[in-house]
LUMFI-454078 format. One record per residue (C-alpha): residue number from 1; x, y negated, z. Coordinates in pm, 1 decimal. Each point is the difference from the previous one (the first is absolute). Layout:
<recs>
 seq       px       py       pz
 NUM        X        Y        Z
...
</recs>
This chain:
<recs>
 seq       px       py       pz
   1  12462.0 -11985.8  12064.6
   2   -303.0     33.9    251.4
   3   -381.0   -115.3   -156.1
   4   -298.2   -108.4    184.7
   5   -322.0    110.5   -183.6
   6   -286.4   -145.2    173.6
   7   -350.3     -1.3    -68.5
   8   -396.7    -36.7    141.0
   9    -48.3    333.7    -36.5
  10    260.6    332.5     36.2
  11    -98.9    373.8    -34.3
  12    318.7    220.4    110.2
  13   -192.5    288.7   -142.9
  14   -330.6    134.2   -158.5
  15   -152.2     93.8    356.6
  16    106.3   -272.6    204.0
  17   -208.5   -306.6     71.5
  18     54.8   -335.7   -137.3
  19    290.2   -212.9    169.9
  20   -123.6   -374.3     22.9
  21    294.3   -195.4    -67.2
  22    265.8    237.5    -63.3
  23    359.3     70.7   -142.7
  24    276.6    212.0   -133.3
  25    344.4    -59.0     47.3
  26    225.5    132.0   -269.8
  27    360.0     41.3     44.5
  28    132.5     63.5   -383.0
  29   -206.6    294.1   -104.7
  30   -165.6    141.2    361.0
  31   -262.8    -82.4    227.5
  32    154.6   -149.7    312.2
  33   -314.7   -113.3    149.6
  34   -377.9    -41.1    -47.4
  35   -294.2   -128.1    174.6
  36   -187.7   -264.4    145.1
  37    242.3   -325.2    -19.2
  38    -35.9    -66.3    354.6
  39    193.8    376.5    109.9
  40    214.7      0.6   -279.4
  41    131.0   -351.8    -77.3
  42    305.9     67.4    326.6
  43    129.4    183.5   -254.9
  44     93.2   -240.6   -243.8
  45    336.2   -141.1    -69.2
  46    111.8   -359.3    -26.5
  47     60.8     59.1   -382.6
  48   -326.2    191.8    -90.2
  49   -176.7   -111.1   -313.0
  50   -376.1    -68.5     64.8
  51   -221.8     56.6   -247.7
  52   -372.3   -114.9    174.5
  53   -283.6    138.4   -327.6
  54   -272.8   -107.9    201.3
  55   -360.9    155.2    -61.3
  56     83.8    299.2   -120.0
  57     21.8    373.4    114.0
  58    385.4    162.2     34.7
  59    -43.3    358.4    -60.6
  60    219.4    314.4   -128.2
  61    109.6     -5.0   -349.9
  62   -233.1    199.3   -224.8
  63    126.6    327.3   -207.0
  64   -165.0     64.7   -331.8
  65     74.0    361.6    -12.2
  66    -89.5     57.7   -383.9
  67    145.2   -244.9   -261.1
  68    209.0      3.7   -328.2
  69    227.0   -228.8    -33.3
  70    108.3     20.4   -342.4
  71   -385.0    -12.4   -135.5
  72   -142.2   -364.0    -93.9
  73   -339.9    -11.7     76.9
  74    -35.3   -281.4   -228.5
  75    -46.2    295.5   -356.3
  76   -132.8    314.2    -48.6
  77    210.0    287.9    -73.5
  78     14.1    344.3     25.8
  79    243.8    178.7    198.8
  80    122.1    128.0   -398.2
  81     30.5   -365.9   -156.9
  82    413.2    -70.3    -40.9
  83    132.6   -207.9    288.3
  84    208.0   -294.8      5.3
  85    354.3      3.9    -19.4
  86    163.5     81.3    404.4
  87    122.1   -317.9     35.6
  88   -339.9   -186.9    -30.3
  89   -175.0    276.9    270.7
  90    259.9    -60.7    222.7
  91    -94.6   -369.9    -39.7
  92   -341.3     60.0    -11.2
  93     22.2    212.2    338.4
  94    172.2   -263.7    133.7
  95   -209.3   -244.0    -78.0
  96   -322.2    200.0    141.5
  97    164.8     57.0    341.7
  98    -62.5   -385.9     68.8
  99   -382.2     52.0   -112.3
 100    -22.1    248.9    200.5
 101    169.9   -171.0    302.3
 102   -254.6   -302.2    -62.1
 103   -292.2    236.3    110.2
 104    164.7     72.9    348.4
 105    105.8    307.7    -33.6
 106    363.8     73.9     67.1
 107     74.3    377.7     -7.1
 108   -126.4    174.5   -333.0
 109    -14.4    419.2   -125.3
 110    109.4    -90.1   -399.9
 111   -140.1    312.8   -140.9
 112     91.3     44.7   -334.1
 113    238.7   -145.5   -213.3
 114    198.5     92.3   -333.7
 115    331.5    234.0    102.9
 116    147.3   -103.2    298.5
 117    -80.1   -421.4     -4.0
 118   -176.0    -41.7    353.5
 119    288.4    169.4    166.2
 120    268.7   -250.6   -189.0
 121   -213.5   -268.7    121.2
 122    -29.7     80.3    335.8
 123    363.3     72.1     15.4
 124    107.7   -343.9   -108.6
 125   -291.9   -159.2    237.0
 126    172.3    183.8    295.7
 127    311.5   -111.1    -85.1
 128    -60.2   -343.4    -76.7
 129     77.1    -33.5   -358.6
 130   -321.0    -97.4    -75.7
 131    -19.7   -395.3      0.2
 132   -291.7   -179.6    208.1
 133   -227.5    121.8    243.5
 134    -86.0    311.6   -150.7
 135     67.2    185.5    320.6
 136   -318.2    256.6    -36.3
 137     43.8    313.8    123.2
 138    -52.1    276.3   -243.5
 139    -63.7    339.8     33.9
 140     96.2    101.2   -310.9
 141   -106.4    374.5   -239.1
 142    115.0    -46.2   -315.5
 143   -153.5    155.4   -287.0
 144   -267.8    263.4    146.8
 145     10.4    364.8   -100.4
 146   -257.1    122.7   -250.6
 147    -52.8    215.2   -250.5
 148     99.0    -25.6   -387.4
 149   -278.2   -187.7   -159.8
 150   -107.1   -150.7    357.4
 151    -71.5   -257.7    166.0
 152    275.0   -244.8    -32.3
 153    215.3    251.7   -169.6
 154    182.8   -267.1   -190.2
 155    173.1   -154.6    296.7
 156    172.6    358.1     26.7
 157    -32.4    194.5    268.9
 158   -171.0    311.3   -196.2
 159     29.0    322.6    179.1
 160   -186.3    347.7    -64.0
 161     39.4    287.3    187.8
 162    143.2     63.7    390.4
 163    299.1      5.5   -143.6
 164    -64.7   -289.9   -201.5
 165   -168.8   -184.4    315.3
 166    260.2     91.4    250.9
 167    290.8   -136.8   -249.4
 168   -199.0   -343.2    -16.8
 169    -59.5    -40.9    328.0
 170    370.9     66.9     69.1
 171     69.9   -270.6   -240.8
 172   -220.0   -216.1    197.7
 173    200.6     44.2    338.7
 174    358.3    -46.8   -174.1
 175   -146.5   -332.2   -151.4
 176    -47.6   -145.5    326.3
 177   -389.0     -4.3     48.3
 178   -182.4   -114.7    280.7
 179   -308.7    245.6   -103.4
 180    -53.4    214.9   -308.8
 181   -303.5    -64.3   -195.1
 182   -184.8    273.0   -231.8
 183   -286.3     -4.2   -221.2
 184   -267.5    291.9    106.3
 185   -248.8    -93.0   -248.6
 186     -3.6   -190.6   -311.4
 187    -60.7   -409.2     -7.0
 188   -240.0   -243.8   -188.7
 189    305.3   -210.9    -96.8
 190    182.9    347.1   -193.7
 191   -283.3     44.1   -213.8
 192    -82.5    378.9    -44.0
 193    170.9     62.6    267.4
 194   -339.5     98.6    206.6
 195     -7.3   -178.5    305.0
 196   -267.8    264.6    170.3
 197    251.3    339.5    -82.7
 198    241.1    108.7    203.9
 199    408.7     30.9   -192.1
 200    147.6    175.1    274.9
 201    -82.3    337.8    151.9
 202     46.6      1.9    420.0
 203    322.3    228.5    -61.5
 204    173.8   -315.2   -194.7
 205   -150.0   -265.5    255.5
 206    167.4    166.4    299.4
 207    326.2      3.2   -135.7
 208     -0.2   -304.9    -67.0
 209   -103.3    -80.2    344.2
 210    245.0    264.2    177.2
 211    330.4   -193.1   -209.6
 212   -144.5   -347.0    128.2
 213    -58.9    109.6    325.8
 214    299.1    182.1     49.4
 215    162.4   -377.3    -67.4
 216   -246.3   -172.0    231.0
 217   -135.1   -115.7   -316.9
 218   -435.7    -79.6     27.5
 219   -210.2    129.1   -332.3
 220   -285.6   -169.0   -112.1
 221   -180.4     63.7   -358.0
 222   -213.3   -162.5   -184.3
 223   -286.0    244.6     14.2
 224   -347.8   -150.4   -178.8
 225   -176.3    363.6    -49.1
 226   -111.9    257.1    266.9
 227    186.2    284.2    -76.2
 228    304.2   -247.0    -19.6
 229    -95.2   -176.8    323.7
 230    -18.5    399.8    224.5
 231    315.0    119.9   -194.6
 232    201.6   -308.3    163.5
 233   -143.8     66.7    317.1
 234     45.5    384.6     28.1
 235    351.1    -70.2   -197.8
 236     99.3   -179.3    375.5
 237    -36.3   -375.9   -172.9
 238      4.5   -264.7    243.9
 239   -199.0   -243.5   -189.2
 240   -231.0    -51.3   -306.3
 241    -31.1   -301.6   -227.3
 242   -336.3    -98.4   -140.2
 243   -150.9    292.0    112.4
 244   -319.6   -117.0   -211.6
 245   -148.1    340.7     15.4
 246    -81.1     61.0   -389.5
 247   -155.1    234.5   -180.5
 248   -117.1     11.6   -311.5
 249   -269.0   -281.1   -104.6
 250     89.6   -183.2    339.0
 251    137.7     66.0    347.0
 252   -201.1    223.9    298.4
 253    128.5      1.1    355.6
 254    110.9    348.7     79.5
 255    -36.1     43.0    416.6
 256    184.1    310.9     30.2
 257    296.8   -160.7   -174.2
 258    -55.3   -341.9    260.2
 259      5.5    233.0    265.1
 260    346.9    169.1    -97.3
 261    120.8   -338.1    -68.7
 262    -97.7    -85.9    411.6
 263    138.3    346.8    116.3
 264    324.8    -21.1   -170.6
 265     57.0   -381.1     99.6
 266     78.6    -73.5   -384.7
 267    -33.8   -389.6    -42.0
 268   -201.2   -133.7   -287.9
 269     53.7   -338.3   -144.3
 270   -313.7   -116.7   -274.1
 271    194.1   -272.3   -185.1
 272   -332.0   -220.6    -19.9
 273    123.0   -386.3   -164.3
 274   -165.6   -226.7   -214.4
 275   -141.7    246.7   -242.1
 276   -186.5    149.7    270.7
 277   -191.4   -358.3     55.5
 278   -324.5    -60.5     20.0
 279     60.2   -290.0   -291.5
 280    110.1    145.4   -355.8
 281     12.3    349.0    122.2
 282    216.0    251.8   -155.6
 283    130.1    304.9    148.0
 284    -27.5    283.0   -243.4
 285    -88.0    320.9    303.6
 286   -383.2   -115.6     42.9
 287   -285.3   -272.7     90.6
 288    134.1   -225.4    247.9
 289   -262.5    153.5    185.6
 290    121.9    339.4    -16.6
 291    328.1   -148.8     81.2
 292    -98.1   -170.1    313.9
 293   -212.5    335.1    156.2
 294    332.5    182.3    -78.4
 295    196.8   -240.1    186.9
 296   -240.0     -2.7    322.6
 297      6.7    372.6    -20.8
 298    365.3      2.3     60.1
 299    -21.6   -226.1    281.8
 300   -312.7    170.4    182.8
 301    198.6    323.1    -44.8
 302    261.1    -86.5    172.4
 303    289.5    -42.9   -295.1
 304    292.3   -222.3    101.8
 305      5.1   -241.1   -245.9
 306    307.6   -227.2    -56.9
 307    -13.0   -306.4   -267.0
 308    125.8     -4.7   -326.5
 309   -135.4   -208.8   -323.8
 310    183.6    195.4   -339.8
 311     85.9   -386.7    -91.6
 312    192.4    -32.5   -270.7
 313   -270.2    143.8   -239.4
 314   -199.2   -166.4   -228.1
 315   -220.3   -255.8    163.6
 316    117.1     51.5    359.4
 317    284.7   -307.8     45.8
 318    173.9     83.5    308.8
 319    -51.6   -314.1    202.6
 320   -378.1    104.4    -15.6
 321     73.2    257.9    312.8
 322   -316.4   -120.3    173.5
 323   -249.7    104.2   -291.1
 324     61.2    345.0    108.2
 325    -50.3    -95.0    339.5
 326   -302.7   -151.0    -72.4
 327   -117.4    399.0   -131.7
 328     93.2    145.7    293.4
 329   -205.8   -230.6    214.6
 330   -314.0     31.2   -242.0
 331     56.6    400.4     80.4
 332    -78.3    -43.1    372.7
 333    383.6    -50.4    121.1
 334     64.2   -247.1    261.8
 335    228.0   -285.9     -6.4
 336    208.3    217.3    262.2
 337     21.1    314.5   -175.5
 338     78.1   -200.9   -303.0
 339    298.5   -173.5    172.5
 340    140.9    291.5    164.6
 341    -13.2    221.6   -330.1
 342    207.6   -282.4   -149.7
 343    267.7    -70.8    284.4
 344     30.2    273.2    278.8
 345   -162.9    298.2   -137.6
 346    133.7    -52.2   -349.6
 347    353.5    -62.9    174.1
 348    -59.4    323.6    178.8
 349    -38.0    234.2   -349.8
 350    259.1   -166.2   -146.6
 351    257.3     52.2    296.9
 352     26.3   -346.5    111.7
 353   -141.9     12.4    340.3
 354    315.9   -109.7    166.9
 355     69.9   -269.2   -234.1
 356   -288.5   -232.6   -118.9
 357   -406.4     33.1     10.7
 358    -27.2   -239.5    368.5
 359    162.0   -276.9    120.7
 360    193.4    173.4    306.0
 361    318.2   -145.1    117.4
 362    331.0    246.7   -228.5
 363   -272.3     50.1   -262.0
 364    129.6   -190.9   -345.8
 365   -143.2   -333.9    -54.7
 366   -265.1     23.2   -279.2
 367   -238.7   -270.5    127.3
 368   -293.7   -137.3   -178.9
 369   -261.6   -252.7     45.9
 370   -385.8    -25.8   -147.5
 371   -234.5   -285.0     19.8
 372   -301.4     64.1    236.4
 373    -14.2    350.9    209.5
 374     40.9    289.2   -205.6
 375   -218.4    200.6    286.8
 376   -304.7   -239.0    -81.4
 377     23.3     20.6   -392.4
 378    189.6    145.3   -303.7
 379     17.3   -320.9   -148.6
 380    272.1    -84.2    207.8
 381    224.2    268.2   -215.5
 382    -35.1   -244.0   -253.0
 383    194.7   -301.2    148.5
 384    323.2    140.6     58.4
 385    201.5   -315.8    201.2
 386    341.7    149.9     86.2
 387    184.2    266.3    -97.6
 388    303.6    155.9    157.7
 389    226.9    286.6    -50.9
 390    252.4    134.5    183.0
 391     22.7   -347.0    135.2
 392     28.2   -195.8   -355.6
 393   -296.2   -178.5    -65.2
 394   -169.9     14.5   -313.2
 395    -90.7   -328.9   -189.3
 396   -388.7     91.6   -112.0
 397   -131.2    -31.6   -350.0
 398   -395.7    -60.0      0.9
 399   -208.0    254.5    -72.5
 400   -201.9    -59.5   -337.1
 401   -418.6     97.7    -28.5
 402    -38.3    304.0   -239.0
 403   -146.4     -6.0   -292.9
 404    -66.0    387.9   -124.3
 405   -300.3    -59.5   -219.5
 406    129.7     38.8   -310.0
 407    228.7    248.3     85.8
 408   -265.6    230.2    209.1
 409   -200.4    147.3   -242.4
 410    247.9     71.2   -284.8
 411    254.9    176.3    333.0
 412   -270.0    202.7    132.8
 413   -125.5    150.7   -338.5
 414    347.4     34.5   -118.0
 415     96.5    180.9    293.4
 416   -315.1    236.0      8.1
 417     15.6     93.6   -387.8
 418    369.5    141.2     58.1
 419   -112.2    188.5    328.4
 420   -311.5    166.5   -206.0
 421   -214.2   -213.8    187.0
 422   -332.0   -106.4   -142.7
 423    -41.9   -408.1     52.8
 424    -97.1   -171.7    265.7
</recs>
């Protein structure tokens, strides 16, 4: 079955130039063509489907390379509060791959889950068994490796010791994961688990990263606190989530540790999202002023940045992709940067340069559309108008305002008193 997609606007990739009146020509799940109509349309086949969307802008399907799947943003819990019964996360995840395919993005990093759920999932996505259009493409961790008593230590995954690390991380590569995921510091949603210390020594880190590597495996961590954030990097990490440079009190930008994170080419991805908002404000590392100079400072030093929300948590629905765009562009990022740390670059770290991130003829058909030019305004992130994976398209759900205001102030403090935090 060959598909038309065309549209006023096309971008084949974050540094090419606006096509006026362009298209993509899918052929099942690949590229065949794209372009401006008038060069490409020879190409099309007396039984192609034509789907015209008008004013709109065809670009690459977006990755979201930090979500949780089997979180509902809609309640507050801890990472220790007793979770549903398997059966209704598996349903839940399910469900939450279709929000997350109504924001535009296509390709997500699910990192961390309860035992080994995200891999399941992505197993019976791959091979069809899931009903409906919940083709996503996950990149899937499992539960990430931390310490006893850690951060996220309930959804197993506890490991102490090189010994202790290296077994883990073993475990990690027989269960089938696309990157293993490890908790450097402590996190505001373990409470006590002191989100500015560091868990691991740099001995325990590179083991960890010398069994995933040896596998072709990636390692990211979450990594809040300093010391946490320069062990992953001098442990030979390839990326670090959050990255929210805390201390004790607050956060402070460290430049010696930004400049190792530029020399060793170790990615970092900032998970801003609706708590990071201008409007109910309520991420737990610092002022929202602190957290924007922190974010510039990565991007005037030089950091390769690649996008990722943590949705799944409280507040942060995952359709709401664009409020963390909307951060990143208060922080002094352009709308190019932004769209290449969410489609090319971001397909580059997580290995899928050959495979999706442009709109190239062999490349898999993840298409989406946005209202208005996404190079002229964020806003446009906001209007998702087609969605297509793998050459399925994806019927859209509408994406709802948010309403934190209640929720804001009773999060924030929450989350502060149980990282020793004085309030805000």
């Amino acid at each position: 079955m060959t598909t038309c997609v065309r549209a006023a606007r096309l971008l084949l990739a974050s540094d090419s130039e606006i096509i006026q009146d362009g298209a993509v020509i899918v052929n099942h799940e690949v590229i065949l063509a794209s372009g401006a109509w008038h060069e490409i349309q020879s190409a099309l086949s007396k039984d192609t489907k034509m789907l015209n969307l008008g004013d709109v802008t065809l670009m690459p399907g977006l990755f979201d390379c930090h979500v949780h799947l089997f979180m509902d943003p809609s309640a507050f819990h801890t990472t220790d509060v007793a979770s549903p019964s398997e059966e209704e996360l598996v349903s839940r995840m399910e469900k939450n791959c279709l929000r997350v395919l109504d924001a535009g993005v296509t390709t997500i990093r699910d990192l961390g889950c309860i035992g080994t759920l995200s891999t399941e999932l992505r197993n019976r996505i791959n091979a069809g068994l899931v009903l409906g259009p919940r083709v996503i493409s996950i990149l899937s961790s499992n539960a990430p490796i931390t310490v006893p008593n850690g951060h996220a230590s309930s959804w197993g995954g506890i490991a102490s010791g090189v010994n202790g690390c290296k077994s883990e991380a073993q475990k990690r590569v027989e269960e089938g994961v696309d990157v293993v995921k490890v908790m450097t510091t402590g996190g505001f949603l373990t409470l006590g688990s002191s989100p500015e210390k560091a868990r691991y020594s740099v001995e325990e880190l590179r083991v960890i990263a010398e069994v995933a590597h040896a596998h072709g495996i990636p390692v990211t961590t979450h990594a809040t606190g300093l010391q946490g954030i320069e062990r992953a990097v001098d442990a030979g990490f390839d990326c670090i989530e959050h990255c929210s440079w805390s201390v004790e009190g607050g956060t402070r930008f460290d430049e010696r540790i930004a400049k190792k994170l530029v020399a060793r080419n170790v990615t970092v991805c900032p998970t801003m999202n609706t708590a990071c908002i201008e409007k109910d404000y309520y991420c737990p590392w610092d002022t929202r002023e602190n957290v924007l100079k922190n974010l510039s400072k990565l991007r005037e030093h030089g950091i390769q940045m690649i996008v990722g929300t943590d949705n799944g948590i409280v507040g942060c629905p995952f359709e709401r992709y664009a409020d963390g765009l909307s951060v990143l562009v208060e922080a002094g990022y352009s709308l190019r940067e932004i769209i290449a740390s969410a489609t090319d670059k971001a397909s580059a770290v997580c290995g899928l340069s050959s495979v999706t991130g442009k709109l190239l003829p062999g490349m898999s058909a993840d298409i989406v559309a946005f209202a208005g030019n996404p190079l002229e305004g964020v806003g446009s992130f906001l209007n998702p108008r087609f969605v297509m994976v793998r050459g399925r398209q994806h019927t859209l759900t509408s994406i709802a305002p948010v309403d934190n205001a209640k929720l804001a102030a009773n999060v924030s403090e929450k989350l502060r008193k149980g990282a020793g935090l004085p309030s805000a």
